[in-house]
N, C-alpha and C positions, 0 to 999 in steps of 0.2 A: 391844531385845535387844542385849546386850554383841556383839563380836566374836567372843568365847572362848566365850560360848553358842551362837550361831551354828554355828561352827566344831565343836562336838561333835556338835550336833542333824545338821550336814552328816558330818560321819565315820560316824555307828550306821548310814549307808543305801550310804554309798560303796562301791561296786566299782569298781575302776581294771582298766577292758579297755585293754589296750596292743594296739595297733595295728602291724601288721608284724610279728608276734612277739619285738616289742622284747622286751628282759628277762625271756625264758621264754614271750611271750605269754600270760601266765596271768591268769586273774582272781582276787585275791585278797580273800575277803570277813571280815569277821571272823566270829569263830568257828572258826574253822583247819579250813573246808573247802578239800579238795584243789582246787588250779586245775588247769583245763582247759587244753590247746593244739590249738592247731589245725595242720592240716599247713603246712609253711612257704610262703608263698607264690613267695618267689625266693631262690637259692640267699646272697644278699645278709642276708635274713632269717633264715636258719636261721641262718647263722652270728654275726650278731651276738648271737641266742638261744644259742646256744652259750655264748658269750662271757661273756654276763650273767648267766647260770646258774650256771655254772662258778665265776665270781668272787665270787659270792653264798654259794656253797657256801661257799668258804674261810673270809667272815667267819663265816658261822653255825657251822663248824667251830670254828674257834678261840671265838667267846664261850662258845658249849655248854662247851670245855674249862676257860677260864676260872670260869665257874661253878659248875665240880665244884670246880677249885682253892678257890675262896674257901668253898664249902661252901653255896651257896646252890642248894640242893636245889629250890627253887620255878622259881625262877627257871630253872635246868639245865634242870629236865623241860619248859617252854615251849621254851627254844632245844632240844633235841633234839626235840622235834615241830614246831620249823619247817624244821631239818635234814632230815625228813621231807617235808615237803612240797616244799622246794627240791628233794628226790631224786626225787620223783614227776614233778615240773614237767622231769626233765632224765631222765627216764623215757619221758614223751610224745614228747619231742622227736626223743630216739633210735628212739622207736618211728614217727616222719615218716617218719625216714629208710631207718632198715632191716629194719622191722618188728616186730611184736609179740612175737615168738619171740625176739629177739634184743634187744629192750625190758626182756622179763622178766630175762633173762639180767643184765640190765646192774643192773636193781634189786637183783637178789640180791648180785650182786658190790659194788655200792656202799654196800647197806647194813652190809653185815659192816664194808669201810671205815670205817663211821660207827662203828659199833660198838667197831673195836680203838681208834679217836681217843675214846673215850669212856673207854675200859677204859685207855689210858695217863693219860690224865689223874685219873683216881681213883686209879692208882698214884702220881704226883707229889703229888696231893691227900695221899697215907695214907704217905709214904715209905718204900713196898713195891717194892723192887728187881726181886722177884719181878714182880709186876703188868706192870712198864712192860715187863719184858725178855717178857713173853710177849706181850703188847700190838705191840711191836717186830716180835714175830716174827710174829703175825698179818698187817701191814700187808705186812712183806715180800713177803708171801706176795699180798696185794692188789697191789701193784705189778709181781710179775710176772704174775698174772690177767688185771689191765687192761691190762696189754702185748701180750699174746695175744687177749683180746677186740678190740682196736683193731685190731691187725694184722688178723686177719680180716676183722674188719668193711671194712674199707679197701680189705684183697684186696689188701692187700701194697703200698700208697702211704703208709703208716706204719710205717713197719720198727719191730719189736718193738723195736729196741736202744733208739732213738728214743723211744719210747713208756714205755719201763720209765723210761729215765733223767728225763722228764718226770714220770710217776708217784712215782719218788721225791724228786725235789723238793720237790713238793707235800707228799706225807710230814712228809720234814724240817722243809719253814716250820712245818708245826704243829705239831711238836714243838719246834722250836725256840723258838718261840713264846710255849708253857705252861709250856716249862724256866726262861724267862727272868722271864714272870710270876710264876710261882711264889719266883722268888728276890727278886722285888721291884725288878726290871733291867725298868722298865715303860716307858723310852726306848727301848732295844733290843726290849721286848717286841714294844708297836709300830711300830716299823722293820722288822720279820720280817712284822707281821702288813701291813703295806702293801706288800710285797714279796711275798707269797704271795695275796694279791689279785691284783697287777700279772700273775704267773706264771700263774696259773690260767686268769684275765681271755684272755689271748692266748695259751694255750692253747688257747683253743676256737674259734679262728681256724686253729691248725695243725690240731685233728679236722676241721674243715668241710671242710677242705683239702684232707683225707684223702675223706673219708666222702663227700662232695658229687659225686665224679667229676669227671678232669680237665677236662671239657667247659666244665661250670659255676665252676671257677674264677677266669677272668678277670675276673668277677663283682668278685671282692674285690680286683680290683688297681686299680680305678676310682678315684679321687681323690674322690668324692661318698662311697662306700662305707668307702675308710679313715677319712676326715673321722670317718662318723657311729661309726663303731666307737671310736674316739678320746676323742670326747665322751661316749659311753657309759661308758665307763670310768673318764673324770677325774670329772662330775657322779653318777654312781652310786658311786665315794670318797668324793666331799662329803657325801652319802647316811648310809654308813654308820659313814664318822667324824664325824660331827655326834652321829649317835643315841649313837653310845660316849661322844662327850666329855658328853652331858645325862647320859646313865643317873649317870657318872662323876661329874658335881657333882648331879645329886642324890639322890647316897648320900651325897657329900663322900667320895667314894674315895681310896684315895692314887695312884692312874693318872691324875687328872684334869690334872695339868700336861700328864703325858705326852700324855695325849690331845688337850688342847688344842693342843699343837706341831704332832702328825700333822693337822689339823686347817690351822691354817698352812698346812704342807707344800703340801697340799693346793690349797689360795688361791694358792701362788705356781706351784704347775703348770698350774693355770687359768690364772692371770695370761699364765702365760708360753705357751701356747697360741694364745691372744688377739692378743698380741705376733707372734707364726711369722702368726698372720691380718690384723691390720689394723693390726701397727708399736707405737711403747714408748707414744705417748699414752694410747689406746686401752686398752692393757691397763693401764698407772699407775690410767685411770680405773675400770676394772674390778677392779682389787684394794681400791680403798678403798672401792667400791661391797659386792662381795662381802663383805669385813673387815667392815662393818658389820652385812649381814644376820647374818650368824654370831653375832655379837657381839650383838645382840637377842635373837638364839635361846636364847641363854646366860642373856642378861639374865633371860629369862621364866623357864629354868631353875630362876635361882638363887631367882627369887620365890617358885614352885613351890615351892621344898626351902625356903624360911624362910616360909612360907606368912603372902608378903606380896601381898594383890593389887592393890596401886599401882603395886609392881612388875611386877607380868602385865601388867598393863593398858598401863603404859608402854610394855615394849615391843613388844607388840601393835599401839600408836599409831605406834612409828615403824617397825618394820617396813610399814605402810602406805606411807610417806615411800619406804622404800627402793624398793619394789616399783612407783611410778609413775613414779620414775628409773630405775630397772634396766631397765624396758619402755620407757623412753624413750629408752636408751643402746642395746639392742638396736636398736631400730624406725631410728636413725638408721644407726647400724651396717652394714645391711643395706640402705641404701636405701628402705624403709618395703615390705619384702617381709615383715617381720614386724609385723602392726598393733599399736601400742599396746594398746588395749582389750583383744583379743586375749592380749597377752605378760602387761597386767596380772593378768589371770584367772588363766593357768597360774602366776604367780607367789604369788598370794593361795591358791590350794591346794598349792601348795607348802609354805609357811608353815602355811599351819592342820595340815595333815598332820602336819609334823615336831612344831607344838605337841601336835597331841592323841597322841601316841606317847610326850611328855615324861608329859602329865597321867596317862596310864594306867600308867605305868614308875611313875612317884612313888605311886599307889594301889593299886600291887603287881598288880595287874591285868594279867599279864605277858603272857597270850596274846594277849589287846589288841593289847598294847603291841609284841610281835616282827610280828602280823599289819598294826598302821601303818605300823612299818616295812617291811616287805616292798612294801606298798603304796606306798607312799613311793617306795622304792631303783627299782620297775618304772616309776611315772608320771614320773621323770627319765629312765630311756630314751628313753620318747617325748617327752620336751621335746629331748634328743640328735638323734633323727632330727627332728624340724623343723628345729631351729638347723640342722643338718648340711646339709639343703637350700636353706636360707635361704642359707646362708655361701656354702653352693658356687656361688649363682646369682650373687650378688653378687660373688664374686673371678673368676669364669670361671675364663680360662685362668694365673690365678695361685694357685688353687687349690692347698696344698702338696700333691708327690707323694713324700716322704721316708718311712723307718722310725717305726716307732710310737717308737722313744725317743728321739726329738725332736720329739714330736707331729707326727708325719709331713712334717718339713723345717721348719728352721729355732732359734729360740730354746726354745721349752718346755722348761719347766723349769730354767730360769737367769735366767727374769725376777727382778727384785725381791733 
């Protein structure tokens, strides 16, 4: 049996349970059953589920809107019933914390949000002035909802002002977002939509902050805990800009440069991550390491969409190559606190994951195809929270204790 047969026969049975409530703690199966969460174990946990939630929101937000733009109606209604799910998955998690009553609360308020980011973008889609400006005015009106929801909820460790001005942010990136796709500005589109990621993402670091009680927050100043949040968010990026740049070439869109770039982007903030951790060799080797996988994932792509399978196949073969160096560069990395055999595995599902999310995207099979990914973007959390403890044991007391934008002390993001 092929690898690529394999790799299917293992996706129809896959459930990815995250552990720790990384990335929603949800289980996502296909078929777009609602995931489950369970209550957060440590105040550490919920908030990186904040976090991962939040940030997932944004992309699902913005594709759902993109989709109405280009008119691909199929496609829309799958991203808005993962938009759904992602709402339900951050639904649970508020209901951990402050109950059912004020769970429901929050779904109804979020979903109308989904709703007016639906309803603007079919105004952009139909160049109905009308549409957006009442779509506009709906959100408004969510922005200062969830300001008032939060402050309460918080009991006044989130000041509404605070809250609202966060809320419209958010807002903005996604309109800003679809104003600019739609114009065909799919550099800047993506620049918004990596930025409205980024905001969101750490965002649900300032609610945990909130919502958790002061008691529990020391929780998240730990240098083990910013670590894993960090990696959570740079490898759940690679995540979701990977799946845009496949979908991207294989339509043969005209975003796929763009998204290739944001993609890049991407590779050199890891890069430069790496570098704040173990100095400029180390990450050199890990950019031309990572540049590679990517660049196979592509490869397969583009076989996929010229429906060549010499081309699959290829790079099927060397992604193999990459993945017993990448476990080999980790496992040294670390001091051999991450096994080979071990990092090989998580990396071979990695790989099949993101392939079989391309093959279902190319056979129009889109719920599939949002449901791999979703599976996908959560099983990198939990490779985040390993490395994150792997890293931490390994540097000790050199551990960075910096701002998230500089990957918590140091170079990130100026590598390369």
């Amino acid at each position: 049996m092929s690898r690529q047969a394999w790799c299917r026969r293992t996706l129809a049975v896959l459930v990815v349970v995250l552990t720790g409530l990384v990335a929603g703690h949800a289980a996502v199966a296909r078929g777009g059953r609602f995931p489950t969460v369970a209550a957060p174990a440590t105040p550490g946990d919920a908030a990186v589920a904040l976090q991962a939630a939040l940030g997932y929101h944004s992309v699902l937000a913005a594709d759902m809107m993109r989709s109405r733009i280009r008119g691909d109606e199929e496609l829309a209604r799958a991203a808005e019933n993962a938009v759904g799910r992602n709402t339900d998955v951050m639904r649970q998690l508020v209901g951990a914390l402050l109950g059912a009553d004020r769970a429901e609360q929050f779904r109804l308020l979020w979903t109308a949000h989904v709703t007016a980011l639906a309803n603007y973008s079919r105004g952009v889609a139909d160049e109905d002035n009308g549409a957006r400006d009442a779509a506009r005015s709906a959100l408004s009106t969510f922005e200062g909802d969830l300001a008032g929801f939060l402050a309460a909820g918080s009991q006044g460790r989130l000041p509404r002002d605070a809250a609202a001005a966060a809320a419209y942010l958010h807002v903005d990136h996604l309109m800003q977002q679809a104003d600019a796709y739609a114009a065909g500005d799919y550099a800047r589109a993506d620049q918004i939509y990596r930025e409205g990621y980024a905001h969101t993402f750490e965002l649900g670091e300032t609610i945990a902050n909130a919502l958790i009680g002061p008691a529990a927050v020391k929780a998240l100043r730990a240098p083990a805990w910013r670590l894993r949040s960090q990696l959570t968010r740079l490898l759940g990026e690679h995540v979701v800009l990977v799946v845009a740049a496949t979908r991207a070439g294989a339509t043969n869109g005209p975003d796929f440069a763009a998204a290739g770039e944001a993609v890049n982007a991407n590779t050199r903030d890891l890069a430069g991550a790496v570098d704040t951790l173990f100095g400029a060799a180390a990450a050199q080797r890990f950019q031309s390491l990572w540049a590679d996988h990517v660049e196979q994932v592509m490869a397969y792509t583009g076989g996929v969409a010229a429906g060549d399978a010499t081309r699959r196949e290829a790079a099927i073969e060397a992604l193999g190559g990459f993945e017993k160096q990448f476990a080999a560069f980790l496992s040294s990395a670390t001091g051999g606190r991450l096994p080979v055999a071990d990092l090989a595995r998580t990396l071979v599902m990695h790989d099949q994951m993101l392939l079989a999310q391309v093959d279902s995207f190319a056979a129009k099979q889109y719920e599939q195809a949002q449901d791999s990914a979703y599976s996908t973007y959560g099983h990198m959390g939990d490779v985040a929270g390993q490395l994150a403890g792997a890293f931490t044991g390994t540097l000790g007391d050199r551990a960075p204790k910096g701002g998230s934008q500089t990957g918590y002390g140091g170079t990130a993001g100026h590598h390369g």
